[in-house]
C-alpha positions, 0 to 999 in steps of 0.5 A, a space after each residue: 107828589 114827588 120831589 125831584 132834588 137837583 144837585 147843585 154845585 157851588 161856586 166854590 165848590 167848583 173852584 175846588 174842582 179847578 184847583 184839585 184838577 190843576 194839581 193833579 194835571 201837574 201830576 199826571 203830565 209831569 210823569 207823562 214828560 218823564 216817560 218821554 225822557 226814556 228815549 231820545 225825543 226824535 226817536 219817541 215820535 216814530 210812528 212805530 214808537 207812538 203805536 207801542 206807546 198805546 198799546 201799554 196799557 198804563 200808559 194809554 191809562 195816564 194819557 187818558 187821564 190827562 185828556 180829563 184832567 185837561 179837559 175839566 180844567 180847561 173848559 172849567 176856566 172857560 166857564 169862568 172867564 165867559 160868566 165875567 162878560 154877563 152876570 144873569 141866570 139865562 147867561 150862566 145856565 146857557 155857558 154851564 151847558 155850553 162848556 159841559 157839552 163841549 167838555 163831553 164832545 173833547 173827552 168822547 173824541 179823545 178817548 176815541 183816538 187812544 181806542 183807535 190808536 191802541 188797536 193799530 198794529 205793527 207791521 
């Protein structure tokens, strides 16, 4: 008979992934804030501007990158803050699902749109 092996993070396991989450989220959108002070911000917002934008392709990397990082962090803080309502095993397990599904849904959608994004042209 085989053994199955669940992998099963601890609690403080998972803060240390909020914490390396929120450092580097400070990393990415510090840098993501900088690269906007390179021109004036009404001119940054032009559509033909924000379509350049995606198609630098370290750029769409670092927006990327802040779309997970976000997302991880967020959706992570969430499941803390929904486990302080009950504390049983049903609960935690349902809002476990609950926040990594919807971290899935946030990320695949936001991934899309910077697909989307990077494929339109200028005209």
């Amino acid at each position: 008979m085989m053994e199955t092996r669940r992998i099963i993070l601890r609690e403080s396991q998972i803060m240390k992934i909020q914490y390396i989450t929120a450092i580097a989220a400070l990393v990415v959108v510090a840098v993501h804030i900088l690269m906007r002070l390179i021109m004036p911000y009404n001119m940054s917002l032009e559509y033909e501007n924000v379509v350049v934008n995606y198609h630098n392709i370290p750029y769409a990397l670092l927006l990327e990158s802040i779309l997970i990082l976000i997302a991880i962090h967020g959706f992570n803080g969430l499941r803390v803050i929904l486990l302080e309502f009950r504390q049983n095993k049903i609960w935690e397990n349902g809002i476990t699902v609950f926040t990594i599904a919807a971290m899935i849904v946030i990320i695949a959608y936001g991934t899309r749109t910077i697909i989307i994004a990077n494929q339109l042209g200028l005209n």
